[in-house]
Short mmCIF file of the C-alpha atoms (twelve columns), coordinates in Angstrom:
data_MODEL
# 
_entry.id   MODEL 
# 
loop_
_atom_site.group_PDB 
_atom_site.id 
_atom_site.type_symbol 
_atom_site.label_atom_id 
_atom_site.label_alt_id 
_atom_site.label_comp_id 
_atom_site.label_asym_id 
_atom_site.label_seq_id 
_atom_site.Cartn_x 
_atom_site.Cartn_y 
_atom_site.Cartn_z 
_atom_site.pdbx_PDB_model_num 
ATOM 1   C CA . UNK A 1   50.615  23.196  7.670   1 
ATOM 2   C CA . UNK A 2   49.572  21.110  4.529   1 
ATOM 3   C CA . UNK A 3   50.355  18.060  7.066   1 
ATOM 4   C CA . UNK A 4   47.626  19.317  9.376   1 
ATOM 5   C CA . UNK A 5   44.598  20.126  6.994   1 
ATOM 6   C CA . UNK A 6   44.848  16.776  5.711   1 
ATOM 7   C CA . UNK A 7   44.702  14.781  9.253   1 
ATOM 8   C CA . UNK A 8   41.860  17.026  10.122  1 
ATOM 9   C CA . UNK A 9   40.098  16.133  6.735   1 
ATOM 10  C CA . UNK A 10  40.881  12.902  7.413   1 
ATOM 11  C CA . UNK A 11  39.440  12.915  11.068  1 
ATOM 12  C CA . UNK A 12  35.954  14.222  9.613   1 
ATOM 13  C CA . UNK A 13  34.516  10.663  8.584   1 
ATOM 14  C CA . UNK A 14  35.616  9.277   11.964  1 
ATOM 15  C CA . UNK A 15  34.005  12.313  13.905  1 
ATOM 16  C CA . UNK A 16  30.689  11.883  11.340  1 
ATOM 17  C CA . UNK A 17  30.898  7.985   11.537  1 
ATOM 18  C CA . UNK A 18  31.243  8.464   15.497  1 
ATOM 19  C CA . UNK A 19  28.228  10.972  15.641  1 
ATOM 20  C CA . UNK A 20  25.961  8.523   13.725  1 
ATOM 21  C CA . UNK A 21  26.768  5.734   15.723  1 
ATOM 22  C CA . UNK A 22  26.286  7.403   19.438  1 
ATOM 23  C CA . UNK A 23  23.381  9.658   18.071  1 
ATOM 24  C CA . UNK A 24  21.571  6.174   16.494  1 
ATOM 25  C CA . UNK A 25  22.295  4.187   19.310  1 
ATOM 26  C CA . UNK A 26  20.740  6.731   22.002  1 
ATOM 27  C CA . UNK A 27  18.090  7.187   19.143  1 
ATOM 28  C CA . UNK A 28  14.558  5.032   19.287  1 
ATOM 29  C CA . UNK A 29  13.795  2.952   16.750  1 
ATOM 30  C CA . UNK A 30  10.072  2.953   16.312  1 
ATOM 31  C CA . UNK A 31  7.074   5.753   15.692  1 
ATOM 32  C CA . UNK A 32  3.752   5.834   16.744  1 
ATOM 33  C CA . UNK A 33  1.081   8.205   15.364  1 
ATOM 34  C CA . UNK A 34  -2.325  8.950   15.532  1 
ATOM 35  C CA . UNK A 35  -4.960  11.009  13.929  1 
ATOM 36  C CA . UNK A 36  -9.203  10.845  14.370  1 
ATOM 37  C CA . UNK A 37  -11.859 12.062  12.818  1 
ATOM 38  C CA . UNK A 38  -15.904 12.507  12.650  1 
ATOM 39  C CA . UNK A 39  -17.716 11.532  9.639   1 
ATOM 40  C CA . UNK A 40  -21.387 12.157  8.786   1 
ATOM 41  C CA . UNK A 41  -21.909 9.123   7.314   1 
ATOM 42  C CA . UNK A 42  -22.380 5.236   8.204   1 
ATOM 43  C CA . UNK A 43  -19.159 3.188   8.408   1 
ATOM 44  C CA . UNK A 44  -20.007 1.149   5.629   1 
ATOM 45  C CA . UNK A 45  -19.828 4.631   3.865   1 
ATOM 46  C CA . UNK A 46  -16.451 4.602   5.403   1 
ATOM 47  C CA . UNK A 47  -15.349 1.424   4.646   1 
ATOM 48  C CA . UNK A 48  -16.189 1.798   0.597   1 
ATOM 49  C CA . UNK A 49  -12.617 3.862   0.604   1 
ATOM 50  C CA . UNK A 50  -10.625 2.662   3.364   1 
ATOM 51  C CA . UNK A 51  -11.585 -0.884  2.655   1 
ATOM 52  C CA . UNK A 52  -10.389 -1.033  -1.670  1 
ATOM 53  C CA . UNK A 53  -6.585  -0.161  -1.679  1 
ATOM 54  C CA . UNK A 54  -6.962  1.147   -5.229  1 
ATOM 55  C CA . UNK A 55  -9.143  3.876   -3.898  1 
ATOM 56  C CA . UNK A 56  -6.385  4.890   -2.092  1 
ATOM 57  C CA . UNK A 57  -4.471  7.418   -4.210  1 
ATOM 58  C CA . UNK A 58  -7.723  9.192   -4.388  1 
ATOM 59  C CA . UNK A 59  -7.299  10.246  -1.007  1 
ATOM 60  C CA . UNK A 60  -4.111  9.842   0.777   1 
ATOM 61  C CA . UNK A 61  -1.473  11.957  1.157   1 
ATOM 62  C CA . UNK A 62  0.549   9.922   -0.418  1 
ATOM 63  C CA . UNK A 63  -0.663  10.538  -3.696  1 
ATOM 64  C CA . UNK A 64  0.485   12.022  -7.140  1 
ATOM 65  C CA . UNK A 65  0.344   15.248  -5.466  1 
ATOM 66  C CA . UNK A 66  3.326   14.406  -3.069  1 
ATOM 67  C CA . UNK A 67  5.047   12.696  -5.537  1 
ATOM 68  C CA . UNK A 68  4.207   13.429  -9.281  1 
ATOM 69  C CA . UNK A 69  6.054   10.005  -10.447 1 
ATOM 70  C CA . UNK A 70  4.311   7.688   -8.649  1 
ATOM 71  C CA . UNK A 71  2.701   4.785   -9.921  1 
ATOM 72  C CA . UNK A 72  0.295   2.544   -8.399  1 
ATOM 73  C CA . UNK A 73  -0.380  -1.132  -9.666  1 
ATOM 74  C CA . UNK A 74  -2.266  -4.011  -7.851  1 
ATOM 75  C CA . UNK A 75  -0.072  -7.008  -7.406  1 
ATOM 76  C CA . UNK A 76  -0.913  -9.930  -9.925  1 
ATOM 77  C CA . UNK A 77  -2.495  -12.978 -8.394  1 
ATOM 78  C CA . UNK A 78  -4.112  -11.169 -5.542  1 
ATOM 79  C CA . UNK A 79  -8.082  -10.459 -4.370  1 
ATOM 80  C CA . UNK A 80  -9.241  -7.052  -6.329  1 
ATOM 81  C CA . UNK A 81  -10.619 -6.522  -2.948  1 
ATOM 82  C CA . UNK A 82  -10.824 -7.569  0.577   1 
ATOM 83  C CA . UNK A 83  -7.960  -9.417  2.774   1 
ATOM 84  C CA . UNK A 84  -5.291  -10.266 0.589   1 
ATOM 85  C CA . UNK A 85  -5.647  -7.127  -1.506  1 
ATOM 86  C CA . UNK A 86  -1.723  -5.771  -2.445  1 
ATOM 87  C CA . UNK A 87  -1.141  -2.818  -3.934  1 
ATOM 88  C CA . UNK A 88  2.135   -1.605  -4.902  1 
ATOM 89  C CA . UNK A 89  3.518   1.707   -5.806  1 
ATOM 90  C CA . UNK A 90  7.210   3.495   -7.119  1 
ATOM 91  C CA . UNK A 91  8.202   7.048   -7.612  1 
ATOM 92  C CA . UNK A 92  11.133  9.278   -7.508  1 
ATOM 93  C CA . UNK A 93  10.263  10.777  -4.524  1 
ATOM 94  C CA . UNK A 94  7.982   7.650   -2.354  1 
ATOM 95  C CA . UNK A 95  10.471  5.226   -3.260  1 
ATOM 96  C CA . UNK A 96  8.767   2.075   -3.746  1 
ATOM 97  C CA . UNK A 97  6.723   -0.656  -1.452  1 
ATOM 98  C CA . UNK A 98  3.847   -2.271  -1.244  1 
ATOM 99  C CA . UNK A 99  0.938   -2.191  1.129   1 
ATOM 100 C CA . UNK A 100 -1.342  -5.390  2.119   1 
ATOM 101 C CA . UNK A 101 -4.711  -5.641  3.220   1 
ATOM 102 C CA . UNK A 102 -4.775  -7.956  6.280   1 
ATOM 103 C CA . UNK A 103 -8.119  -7.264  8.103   1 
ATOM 104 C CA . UNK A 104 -11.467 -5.826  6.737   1 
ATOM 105 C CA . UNK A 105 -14.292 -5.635  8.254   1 
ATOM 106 C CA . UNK A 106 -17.163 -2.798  7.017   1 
ATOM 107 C CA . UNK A 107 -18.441 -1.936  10.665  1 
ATOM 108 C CA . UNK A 108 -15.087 -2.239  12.264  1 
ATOM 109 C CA . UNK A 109 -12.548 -1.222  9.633   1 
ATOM 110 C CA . UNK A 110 -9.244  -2.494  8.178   1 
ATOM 111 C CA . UNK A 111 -5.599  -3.561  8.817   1 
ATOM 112 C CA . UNK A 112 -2.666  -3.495  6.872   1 
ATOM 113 C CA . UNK A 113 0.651   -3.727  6.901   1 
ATOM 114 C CA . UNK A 114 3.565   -1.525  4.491   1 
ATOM 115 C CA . UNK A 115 6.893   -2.323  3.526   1 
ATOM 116 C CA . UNK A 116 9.051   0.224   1.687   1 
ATOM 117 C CA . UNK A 117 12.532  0.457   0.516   1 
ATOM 118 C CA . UNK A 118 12.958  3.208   3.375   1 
ATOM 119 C CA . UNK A 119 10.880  1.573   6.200   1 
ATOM 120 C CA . UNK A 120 8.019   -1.239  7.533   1 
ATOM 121 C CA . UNK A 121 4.831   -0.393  9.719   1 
ATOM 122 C CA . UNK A 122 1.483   -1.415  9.812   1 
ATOM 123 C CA . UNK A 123 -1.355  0.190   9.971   1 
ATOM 124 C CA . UNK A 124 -4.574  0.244   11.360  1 
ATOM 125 C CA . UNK A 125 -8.102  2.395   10.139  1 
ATOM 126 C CA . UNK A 126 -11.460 2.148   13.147  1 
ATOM 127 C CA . UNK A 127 -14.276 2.921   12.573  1 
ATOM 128 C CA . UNK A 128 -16.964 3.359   15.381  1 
ATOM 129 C CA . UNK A 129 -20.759 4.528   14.761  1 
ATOM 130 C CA . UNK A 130 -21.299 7.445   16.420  1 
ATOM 131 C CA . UNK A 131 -24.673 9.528   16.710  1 
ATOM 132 C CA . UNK A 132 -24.594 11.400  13.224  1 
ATOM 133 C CA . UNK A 133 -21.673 9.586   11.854  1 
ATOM 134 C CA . UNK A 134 -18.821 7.750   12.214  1 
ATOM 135 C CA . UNK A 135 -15.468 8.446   14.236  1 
ATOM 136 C CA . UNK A 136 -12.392 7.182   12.005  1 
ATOM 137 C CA . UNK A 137 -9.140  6.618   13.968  1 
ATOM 138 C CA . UNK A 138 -5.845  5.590   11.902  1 
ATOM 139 C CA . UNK A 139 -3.175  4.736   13.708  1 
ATOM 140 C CA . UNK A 140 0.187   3.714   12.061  1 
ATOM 141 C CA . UNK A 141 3.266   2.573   13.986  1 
ATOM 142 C CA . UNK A 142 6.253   0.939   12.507  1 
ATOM 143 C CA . UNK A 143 10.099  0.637   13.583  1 
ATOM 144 C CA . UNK A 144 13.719  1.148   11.630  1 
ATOM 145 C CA . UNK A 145 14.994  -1.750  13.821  1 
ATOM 146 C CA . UNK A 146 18.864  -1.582  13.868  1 
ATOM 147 C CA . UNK A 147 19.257  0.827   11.272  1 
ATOM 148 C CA . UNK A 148 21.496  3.652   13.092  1 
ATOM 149 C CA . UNK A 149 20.977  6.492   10.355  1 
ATOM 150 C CA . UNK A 150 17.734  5.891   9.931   1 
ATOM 151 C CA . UNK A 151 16.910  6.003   13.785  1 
ATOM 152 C CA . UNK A 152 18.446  9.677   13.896  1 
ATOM 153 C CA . UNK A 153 14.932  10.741  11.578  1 
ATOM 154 C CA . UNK A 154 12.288  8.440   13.706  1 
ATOM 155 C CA . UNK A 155 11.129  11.437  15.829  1 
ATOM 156 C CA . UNK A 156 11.144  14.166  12.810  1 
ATOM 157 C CA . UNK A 157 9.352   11.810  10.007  1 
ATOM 158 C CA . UNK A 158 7.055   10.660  13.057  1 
ATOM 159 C CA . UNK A 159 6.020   14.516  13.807  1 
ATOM 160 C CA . UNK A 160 6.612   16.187  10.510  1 
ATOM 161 C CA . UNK A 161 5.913   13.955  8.311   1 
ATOM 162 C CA . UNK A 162 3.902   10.807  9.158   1 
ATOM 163 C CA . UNK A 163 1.227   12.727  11.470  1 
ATOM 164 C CA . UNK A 164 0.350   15.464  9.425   1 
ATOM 165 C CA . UNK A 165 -0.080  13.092  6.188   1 
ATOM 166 C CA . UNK A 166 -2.461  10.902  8.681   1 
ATOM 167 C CA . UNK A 167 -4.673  14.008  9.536   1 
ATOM 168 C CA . UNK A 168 -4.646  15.700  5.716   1 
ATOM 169 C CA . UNK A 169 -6.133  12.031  4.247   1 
ATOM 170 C CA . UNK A 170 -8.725  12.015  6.694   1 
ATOM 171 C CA . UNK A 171 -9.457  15.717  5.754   1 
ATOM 172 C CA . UNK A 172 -9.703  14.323  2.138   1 
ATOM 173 C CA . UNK A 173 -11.336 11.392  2.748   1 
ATOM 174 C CA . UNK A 174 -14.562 12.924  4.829   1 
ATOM 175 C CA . UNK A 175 -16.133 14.707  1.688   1 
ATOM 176 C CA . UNK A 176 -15.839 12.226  -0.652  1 
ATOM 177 C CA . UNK A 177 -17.640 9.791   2.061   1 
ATOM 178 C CA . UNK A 178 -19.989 11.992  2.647   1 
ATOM 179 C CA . UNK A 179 -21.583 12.882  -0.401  1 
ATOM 180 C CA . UNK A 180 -20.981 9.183   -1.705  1 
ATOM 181 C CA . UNK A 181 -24.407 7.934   -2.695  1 
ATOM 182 C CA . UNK A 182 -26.162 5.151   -0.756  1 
ATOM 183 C CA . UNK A 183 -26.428 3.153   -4.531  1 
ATOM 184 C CA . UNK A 184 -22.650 2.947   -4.474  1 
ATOM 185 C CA . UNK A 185 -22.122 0.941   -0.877  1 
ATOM 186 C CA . UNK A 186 -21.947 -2.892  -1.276  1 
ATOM 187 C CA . UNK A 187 -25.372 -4.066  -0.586  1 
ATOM 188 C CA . UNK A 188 -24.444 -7.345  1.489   1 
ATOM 189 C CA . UNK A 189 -21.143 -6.583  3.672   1 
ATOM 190 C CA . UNK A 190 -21.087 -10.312 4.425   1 
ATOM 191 C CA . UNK A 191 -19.726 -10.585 1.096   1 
ATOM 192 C CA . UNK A 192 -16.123 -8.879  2.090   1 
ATOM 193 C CA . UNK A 193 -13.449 -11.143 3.451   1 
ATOM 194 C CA . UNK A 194 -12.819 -10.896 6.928   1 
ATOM 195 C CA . UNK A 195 -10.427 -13.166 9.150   1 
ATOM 196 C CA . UNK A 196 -11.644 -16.642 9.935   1 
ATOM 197 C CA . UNK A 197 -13.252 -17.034 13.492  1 
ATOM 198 C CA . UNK A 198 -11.193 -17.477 16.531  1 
ATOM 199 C CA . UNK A 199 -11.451 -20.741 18.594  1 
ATOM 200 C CA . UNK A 200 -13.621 -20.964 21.706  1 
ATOM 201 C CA . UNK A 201 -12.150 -19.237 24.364  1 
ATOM 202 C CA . UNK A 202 -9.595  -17.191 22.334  1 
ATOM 203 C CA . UNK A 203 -9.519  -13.138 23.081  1 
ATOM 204 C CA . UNK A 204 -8.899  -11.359 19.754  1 
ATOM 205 C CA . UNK A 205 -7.254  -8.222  19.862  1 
ATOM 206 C CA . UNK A 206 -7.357  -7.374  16.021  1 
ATOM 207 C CA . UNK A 207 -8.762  -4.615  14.654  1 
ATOM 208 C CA . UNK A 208 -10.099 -2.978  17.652  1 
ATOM 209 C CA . UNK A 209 -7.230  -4.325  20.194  1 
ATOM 210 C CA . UNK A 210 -9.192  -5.537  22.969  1 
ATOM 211 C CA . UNK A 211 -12.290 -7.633  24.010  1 
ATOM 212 C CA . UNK A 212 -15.369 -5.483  23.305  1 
ATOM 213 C CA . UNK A 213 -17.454 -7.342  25.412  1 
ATOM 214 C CA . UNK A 214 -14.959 -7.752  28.500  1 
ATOM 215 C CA . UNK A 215 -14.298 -3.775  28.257  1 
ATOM 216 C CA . UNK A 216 -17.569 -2.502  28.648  1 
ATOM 217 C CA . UNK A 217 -18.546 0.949   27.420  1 
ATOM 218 C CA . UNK A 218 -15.983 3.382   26.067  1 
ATOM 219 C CA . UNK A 219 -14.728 6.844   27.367  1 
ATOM 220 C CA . UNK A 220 -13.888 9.864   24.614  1 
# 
């Protein structure tokens, strides 16, 4: 009897082992979500958050209020603002990671990319002037590559987690923009870093992801 228990305790790693490896394998590796919203206010208005990192725990749901431990610091050596722009962050319950400003542009919007101790994805906030506002699509996608655990949890943090964080910082983020005071914008947008110029004859499919001009008018 004894005998028995103990090969059927000792066939419960194999089984669990076996279950993470078939279940991971048949699992996809990457997320994609996205979440949109209309502002009443100029992009620029828009940009004055999304665009400064360090405005971010202001807003985001990943904030003090998701994670009470967290601190955020701006990486040493790198722009206060504008491309380049790191911040990093640690807590008990975020983990820690760093996020990187890679595109900025105040009538277009940003692009980023994070990398965690639990995961990398990049990011992407648009901004489009609309009549009365501004429509603000963030779109993050990111991928666990081969890590079989992890890839078991893709589709819940993708629809539990990731998605409704998108749409609650854009529900934070559209009162603060707009009631933020015209004196507080950057006079002279020039003055933030964007990427430099593409060649002649090169297509760039940055921020927005296709040719504006080649595309034509869009559809909502």
């Amino acid at each position: 009897m004894l005998k028995n228990v103990l090969k059927v305790l000792a066939a419960i790693p194999v089984v669990i082992g076996l279950f993470v490896l078939i279940g991971g394998l048949l699992s996809r590796s990457s997320w994609s979500v996205q979440s949109q919203i209309e502002i009443a206010a100029p992009p620029e208005a828009v940009f004055h958050y999304i665009g400064d990192l360090q405005t971010w725990p202001g807003w985001s749901a990943w904030s003090a209020e998701a994670d009470a431990t967290v601190r955020w610091a701006s990486e040493p050596g790198r722009p206060a603002s504008g491309v380049g722009q790191v911040q990093t962050w640690e807590g008990e319950r975020m983990g820690s990671g760093r996020r990187e400003l890679l595109e900025a542009d105040p009538l277009r919007g940003i692009r980023y990319r994070e990398l965690s101790n639990r995961f990398e994805g990049e990011g992407r906030i648009q901004l489009e002037r609309i009549a009365g506002g501004t429509r603000v699509t963030w779109s993050h996608s990111g991928d666990v590559g081969n890590n079989l655990p992890a890839r078991l949890f893709v589709k819940a943090f993708e629809k539990e987690a990731l998605a409704p964080a998108l749409e609650r910082s854009l529900a934070k983020l559209k009162p603060l923009v707009e009631t933020l005071q015209p004196a507080q914008l950057d006079p002279d947008p020039s003055t933030v870093d964007a990427p430099p110029a593409p060649p002649p004859g090169h297509h760039d499919h940055g921020l927005l992801g296709h040719d504006d001009e080649e595309d034509g008018p869009h559809e909502h």
